[in-house]
Each structure stands twice: as structure tokens, then as C-alpha cells.
KOLKOL-770515 format. One record per residue: residue number from 1; residue in one letter; x, y, z of N, C-alpha, C, O, CB in turn. Coordinates in steps of 0.02 Angstrom, whole numbers, padded with zeros to 5 digits. Glycine has a CB too. Example, Ala and Ser with C-alpha at 12.3 -4.5 7.8 and 13.67 -1.06 7.14 Angstrom:
    n  res  n.east  n.north    n.up  ca.east  ca.north   ca.up  c.east  c.north    c.up  o.east  o.north    o.up  cb.east  cb.north   cb.up
    1    a   00660   -00284   00390    00615    -00225   00390   00660   -00165   00390   00712   -00166   00423    00565    -00224   00452
    2    s   00642   -00112   00354    00684    -00053   00357   00645    00002   00394   00670    00057   00402    00704    -00030   00286
//
This chain:
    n  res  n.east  n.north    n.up  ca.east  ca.north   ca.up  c.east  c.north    c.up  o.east  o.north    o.up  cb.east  cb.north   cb.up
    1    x   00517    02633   07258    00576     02595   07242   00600    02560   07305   00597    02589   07359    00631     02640   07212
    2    x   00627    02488   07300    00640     02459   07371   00693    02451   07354   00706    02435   07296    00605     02400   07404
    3    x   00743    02459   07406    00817     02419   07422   00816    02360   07436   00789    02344   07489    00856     02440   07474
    4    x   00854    02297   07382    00851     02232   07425   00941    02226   07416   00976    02246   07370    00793     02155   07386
    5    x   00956    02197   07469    01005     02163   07489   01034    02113   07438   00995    02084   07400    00986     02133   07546
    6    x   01098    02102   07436    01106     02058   07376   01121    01975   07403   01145    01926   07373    01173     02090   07328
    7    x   01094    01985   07478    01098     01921   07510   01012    01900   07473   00964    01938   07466    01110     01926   07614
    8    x   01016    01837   07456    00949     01812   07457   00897    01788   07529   00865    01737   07539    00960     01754   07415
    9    x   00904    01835   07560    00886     01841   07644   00805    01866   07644   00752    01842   07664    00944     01910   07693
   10    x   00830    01940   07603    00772     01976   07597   00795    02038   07589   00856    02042   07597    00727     01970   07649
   11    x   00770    02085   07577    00754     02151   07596   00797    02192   07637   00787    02181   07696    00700     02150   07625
   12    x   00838    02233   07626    00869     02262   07681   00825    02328   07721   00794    02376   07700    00939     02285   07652
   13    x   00838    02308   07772    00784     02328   07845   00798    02401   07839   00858    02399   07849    00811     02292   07939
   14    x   00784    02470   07830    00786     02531   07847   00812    02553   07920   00772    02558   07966    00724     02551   07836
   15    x   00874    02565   07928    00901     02592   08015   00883    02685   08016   00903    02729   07977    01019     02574   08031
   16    x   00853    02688   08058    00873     02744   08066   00913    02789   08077   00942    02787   08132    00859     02751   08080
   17    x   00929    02845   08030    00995     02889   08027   01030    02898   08107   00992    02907   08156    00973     02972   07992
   18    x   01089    02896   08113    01118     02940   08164   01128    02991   08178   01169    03013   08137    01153     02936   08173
   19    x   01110    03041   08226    01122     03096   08231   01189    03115   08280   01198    03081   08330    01063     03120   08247
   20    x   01223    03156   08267    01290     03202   08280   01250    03189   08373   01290    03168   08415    01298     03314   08226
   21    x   01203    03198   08387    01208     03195   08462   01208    03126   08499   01203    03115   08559    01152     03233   08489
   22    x   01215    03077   08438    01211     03012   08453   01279    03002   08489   01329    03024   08461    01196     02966   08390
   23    x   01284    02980   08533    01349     02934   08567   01387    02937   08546   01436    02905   08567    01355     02876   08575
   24    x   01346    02837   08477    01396     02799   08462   01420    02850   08408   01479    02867   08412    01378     02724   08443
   25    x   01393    02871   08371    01462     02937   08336   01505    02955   08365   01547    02984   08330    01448     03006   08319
   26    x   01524    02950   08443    01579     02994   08454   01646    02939   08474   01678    02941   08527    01557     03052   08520
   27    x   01658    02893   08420    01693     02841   08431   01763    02877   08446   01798    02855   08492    01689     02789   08372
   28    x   01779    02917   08418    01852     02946   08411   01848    03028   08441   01803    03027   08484    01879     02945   08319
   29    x   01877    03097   08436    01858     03145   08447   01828    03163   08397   01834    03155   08336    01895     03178   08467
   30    x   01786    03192   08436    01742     03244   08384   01774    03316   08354   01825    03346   08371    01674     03269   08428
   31    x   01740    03328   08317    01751     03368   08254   01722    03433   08280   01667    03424   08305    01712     03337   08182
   32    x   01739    03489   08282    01698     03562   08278   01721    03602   08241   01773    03629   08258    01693     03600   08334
   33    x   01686    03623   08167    01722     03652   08122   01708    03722   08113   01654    03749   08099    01715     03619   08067
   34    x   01775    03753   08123    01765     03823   08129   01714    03872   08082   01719    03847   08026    01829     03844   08122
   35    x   01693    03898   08079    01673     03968   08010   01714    03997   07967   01742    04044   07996    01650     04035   08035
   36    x   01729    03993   07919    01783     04029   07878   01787    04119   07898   01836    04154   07890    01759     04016   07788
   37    x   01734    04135   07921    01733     04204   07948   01713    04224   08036   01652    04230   08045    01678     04237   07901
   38    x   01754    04234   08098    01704     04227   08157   01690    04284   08176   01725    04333   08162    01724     04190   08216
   39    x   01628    04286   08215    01623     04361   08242   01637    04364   08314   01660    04313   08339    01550     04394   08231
   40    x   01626    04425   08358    01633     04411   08425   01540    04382   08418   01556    04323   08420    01662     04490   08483
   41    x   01481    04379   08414    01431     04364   08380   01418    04270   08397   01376    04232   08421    01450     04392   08299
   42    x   01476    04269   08371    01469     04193   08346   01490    04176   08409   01440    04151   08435    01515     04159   08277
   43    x   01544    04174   08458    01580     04151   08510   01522    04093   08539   01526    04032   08529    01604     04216   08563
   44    x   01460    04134   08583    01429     04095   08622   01394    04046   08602   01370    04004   08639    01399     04123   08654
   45    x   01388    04049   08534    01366     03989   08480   01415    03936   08478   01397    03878   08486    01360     04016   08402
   46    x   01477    03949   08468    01534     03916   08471   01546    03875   08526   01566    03818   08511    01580     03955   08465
   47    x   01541    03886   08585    01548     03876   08639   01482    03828   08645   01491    03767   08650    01559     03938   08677
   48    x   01432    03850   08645    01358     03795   08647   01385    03735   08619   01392    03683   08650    01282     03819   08595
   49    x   01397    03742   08566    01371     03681   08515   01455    03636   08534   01451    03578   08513    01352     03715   08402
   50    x   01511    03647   08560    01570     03622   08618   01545    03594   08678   01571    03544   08703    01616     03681   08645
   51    x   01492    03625   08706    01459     03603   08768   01404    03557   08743   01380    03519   08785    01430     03666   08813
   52    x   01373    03552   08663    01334     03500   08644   01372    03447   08631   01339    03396   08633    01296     03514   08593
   53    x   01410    03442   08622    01473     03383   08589   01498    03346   08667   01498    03285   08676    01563     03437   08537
   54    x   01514    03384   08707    01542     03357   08774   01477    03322   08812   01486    03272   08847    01577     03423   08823
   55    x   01414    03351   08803    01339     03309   08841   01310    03261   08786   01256    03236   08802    01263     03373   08864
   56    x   01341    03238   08710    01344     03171   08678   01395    03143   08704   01400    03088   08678    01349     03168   08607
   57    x   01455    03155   08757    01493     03086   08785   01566    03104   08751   01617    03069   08760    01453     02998   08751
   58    x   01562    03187   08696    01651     03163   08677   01681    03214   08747   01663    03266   08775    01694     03200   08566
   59    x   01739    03162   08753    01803     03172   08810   01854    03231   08775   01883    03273   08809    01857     03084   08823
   60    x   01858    03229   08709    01901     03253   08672   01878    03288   08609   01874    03251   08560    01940     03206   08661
   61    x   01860    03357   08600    01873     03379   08529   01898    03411   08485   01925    03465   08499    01850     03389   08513
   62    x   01897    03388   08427    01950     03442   08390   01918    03485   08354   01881    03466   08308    02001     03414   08341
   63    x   01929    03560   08371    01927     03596   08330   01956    03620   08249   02009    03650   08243    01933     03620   08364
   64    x   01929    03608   08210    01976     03621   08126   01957    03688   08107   01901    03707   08090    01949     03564   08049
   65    x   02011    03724   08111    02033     03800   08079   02044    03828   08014   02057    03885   07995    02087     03815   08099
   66    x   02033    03757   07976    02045     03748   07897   02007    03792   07868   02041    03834   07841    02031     03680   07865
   67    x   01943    03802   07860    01894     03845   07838   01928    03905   07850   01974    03909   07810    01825     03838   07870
   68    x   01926    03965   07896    01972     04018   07920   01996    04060   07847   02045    04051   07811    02043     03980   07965
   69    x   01954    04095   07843    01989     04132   07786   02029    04220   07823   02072    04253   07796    01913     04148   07714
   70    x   02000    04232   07878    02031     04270   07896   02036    04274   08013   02002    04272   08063    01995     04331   07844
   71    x   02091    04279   07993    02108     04269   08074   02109    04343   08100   02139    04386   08067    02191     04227   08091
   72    x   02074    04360   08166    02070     04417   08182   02065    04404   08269   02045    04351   08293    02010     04452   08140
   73    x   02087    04464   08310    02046     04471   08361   01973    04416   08385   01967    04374   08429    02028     04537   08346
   74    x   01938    04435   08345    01866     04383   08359   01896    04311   08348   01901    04274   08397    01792     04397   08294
   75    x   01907    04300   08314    01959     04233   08313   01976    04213   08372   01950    04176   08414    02025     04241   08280
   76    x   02037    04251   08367    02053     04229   08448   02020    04223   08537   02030    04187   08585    02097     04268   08456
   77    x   01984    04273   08522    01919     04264   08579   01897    04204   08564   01916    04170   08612    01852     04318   08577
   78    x   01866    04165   08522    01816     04132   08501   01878    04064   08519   01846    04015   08539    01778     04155   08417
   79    x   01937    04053   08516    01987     03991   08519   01994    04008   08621   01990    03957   08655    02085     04005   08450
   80    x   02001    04063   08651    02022     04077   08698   01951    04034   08738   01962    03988   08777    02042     04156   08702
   81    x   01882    04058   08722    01827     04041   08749   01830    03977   08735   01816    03945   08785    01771     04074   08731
   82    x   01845    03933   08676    01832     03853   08676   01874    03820   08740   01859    03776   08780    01861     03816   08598
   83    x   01924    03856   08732    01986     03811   08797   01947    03846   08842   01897    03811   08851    02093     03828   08804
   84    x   01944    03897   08876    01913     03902   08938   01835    03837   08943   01826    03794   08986    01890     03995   08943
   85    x   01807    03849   08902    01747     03792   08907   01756    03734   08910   01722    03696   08944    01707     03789   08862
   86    x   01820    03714   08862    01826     03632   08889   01863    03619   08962   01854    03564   08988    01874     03586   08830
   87    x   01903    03664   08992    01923     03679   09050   01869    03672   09114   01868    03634   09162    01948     03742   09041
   88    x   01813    03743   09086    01769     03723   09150   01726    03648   09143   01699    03623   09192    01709     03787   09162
   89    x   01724    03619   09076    01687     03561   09093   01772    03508   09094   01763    03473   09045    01609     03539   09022
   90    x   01810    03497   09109    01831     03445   09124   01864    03431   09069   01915    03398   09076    01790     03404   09144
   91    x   01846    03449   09013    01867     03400   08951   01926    03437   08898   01960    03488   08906    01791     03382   08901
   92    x   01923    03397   08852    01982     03437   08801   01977    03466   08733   01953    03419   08700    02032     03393   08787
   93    x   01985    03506   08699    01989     03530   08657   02057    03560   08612   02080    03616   08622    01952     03559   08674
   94    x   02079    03518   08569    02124     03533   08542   02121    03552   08459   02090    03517   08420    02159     03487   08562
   95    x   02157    03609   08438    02156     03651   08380   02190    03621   08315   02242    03589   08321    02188     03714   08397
   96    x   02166    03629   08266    02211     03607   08202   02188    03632   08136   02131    03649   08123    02215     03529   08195
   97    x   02239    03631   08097    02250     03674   08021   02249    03751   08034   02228    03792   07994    02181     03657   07959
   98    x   02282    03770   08120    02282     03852   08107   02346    03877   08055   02401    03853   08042    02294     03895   08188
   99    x   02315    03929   08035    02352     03955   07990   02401    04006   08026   02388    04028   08082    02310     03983   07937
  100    x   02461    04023   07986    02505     04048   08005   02481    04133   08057   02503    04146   08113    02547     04047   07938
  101    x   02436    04176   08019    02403     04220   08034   02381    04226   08107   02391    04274   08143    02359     04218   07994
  102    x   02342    04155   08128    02316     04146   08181   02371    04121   08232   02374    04134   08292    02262     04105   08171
  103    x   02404    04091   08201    02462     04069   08262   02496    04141   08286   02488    04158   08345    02534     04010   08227
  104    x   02526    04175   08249    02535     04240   08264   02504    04270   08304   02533    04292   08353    02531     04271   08224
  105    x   02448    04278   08296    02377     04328   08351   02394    04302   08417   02408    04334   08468    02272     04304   08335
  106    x   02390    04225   08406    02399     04181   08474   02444    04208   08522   02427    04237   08573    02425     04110   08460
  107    x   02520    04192   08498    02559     04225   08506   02558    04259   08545   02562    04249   08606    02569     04243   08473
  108    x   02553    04316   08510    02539     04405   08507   02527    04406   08580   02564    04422   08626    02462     04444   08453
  109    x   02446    04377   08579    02412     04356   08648   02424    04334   08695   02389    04345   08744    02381     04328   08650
  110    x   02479    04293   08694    02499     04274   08758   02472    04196   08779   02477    04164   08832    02473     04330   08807
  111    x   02436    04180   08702    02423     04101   08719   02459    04057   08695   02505    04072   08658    02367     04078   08701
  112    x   02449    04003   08708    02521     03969   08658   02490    03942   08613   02429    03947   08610    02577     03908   08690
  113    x   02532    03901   08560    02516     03889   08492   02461    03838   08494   02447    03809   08546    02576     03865   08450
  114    x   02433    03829   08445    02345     03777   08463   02391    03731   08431   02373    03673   08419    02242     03796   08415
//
């Protein structure tokens, strides 16, 4: 089956997909979307794939907490380790859709609110 263009040009040319480590994807901040469940397990995974996002070129990312079905301890390690990582590289990482649960822990912790 071919794709044509509805220009009478020709044919529209096949681009190849972009991949998440591409650059020009990182027009705005990037995205790192939490696990609805974290472990202490998961952390250094977490942290990698923050340090993969910052060596595609983003200055800035946001973490989304939306998924989060339960906020715990590991949680908070796992938010404590992203800011320390965008710290030692230079860059930023900022939090959003935490839930009330997790702001609490934060708290608790002695960090301030994401």
C-alpha cells in the first residue's frame, strides 16, 4: 500500500521516525514519567534514563507523578536521587501531579514541596 500526498507533486517521501534521544525532540522540557509503583530497585534506573534525557541536550525536565498509585519511602528516595542528579549534572528537574500523600512524605523529610 503507498501513501501519496494529496499535493499532485508525488508521493510522500518516508522520514524516518524520531527517537526520544533525538535532540530535536527536546524542543521544550522533557518528560520523565514516573511508575505508578517505585522500588528502592528502580531508583538507579530512574536516575539513568534523567542522565539519558540531559546527554539528548534537555536543560530542563519534568518529572510527572500522575501515574503514582502509592507514595512511600522508595518514592521519596527515588524524587531525592532525581534532584541530587540533576544537581550533579548542572541541570534541572522539576516535579508535577504529586499527590497529596507524597507531598506529605516530602515534608515529613525535610524536603520541600516538588
Amino acid at each position: 500500500m503507498s501513501m501519496e500526498n494529496a499535493d499532485p507533486a508525488g508521493p510522500v517521501t518516508p522520514v524516518a521516525p524520531v527517537t526520544p534521544a533525538d535532540p530535536a525532540v527536546l524542543v521544550g522540557p522533557a518528560v520523565l514519567v514516573m511508575p505508578p509503583r517505585v522500588t528502592l530497585a528502580d531508583v538507579p534506573s530512574l536516575c539513568e534514563r534523567l542522565r539519558a534525557l540531559y546527554g539528548a541536550g534537555a536543560d530542563d525536565v519534568v518529572c510527572d507523578l500522575a501515574a503514582l498509585t502509592r507514595a512511600d519511602l522508595a518514592t521519596v528516595e527515588a524524587v531525592a536521587r532525581l534532584r541530587l542528579t540533576a544537581r550533579r549534572a548542572g541541570r534541572g528537574v522539576r516535579m508535577r501531579n504529586a499527590g497529596p500523600e507524597l507531598l506529605a512524605l516530602l515534608t515529613l523529610a525535610g524536603l520541600e514541596p516538588v
